[in-house]
N, C-alpha and C positions, 0 to 999 in steps of 0.2 A: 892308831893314835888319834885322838880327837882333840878339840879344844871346846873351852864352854864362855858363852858370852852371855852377860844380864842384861835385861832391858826394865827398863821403869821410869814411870815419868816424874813422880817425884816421893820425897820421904824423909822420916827423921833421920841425920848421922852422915857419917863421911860412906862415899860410894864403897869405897872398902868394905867397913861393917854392914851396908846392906846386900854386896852381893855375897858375902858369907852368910849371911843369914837370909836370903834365899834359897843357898844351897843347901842348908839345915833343916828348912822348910819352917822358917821364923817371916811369917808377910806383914806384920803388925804394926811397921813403921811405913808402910807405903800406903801410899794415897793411890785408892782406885781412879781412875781414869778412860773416859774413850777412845782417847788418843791412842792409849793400848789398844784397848779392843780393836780399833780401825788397824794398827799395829800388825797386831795377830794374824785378824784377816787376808790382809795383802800379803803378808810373808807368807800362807799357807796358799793364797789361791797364784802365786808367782809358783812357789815350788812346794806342790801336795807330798812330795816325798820326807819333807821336813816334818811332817806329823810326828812319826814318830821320837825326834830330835827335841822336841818342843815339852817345855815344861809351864805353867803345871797342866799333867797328862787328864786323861777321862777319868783316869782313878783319882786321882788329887783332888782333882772337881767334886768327887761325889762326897767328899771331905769338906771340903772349904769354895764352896760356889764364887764366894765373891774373889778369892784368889785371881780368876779370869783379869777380870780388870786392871789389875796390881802389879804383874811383873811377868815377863816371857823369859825363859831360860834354856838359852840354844844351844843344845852340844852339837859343833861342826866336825864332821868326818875330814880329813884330810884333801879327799876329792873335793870336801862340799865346799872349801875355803874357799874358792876361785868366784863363791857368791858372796863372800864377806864385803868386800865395796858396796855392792847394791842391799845390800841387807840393810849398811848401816849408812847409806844416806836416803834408805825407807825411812830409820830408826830418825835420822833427822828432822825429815818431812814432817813428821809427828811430835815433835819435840820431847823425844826422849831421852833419859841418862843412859849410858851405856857404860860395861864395864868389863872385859878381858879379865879372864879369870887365869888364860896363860902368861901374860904381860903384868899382872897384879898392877892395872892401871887404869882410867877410866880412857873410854875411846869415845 
């Protein structure tokens, strides 16, 4: 069992409608940002094993490059939950929206 959490700094519409349309792979209403990218970084260089957990992947990228900037979308393993605190007062540091996709709520 996993769960999946969005990250983005900002965009058009209510947090709902954008992290389903992340999950669709709709990025059209987010506003690229650094704050992501610095985001990113620190989430992969805390825990390298989340590469693979992390969307959008190398393949994604080779599709839509600017995506990077835009939005992280983390499916957590059940073991990996016990990093969700630090994950998302990273997610704060940076001033990002965050969204629970198991919760159908913003965190």
């Amino acid at each position: 069992m996993s769960s999946d959490f969005g990250f983005w700094k900002g965009g058009l519409g209510d947090a709902e409608r954008i992290f389903d349309g992340i999950a669709e792979g709709d990025t059209g209403d987010l506003v690229a940002s650094v704050d992501l990218l610095r985001f990113r970084e620190e989430l992969l260089a805390r825990w390298p094993d989340m590469r693979n957990e992390l969307e959008p992947s190398e393949y994604d990228l080779e599709e839509s490059p600017e995506d990077l900037s835009k939005y992280v979308l983390l499916t957590l393993s059940v073991r990996q939950l016990e990093h969700l605190p630090e994950v998302l007062k990273l997610a704060k540091k940076h001033g990002l929206v965050g969204y629970s996709g198991v919760a159908g709520r913003p965190i």
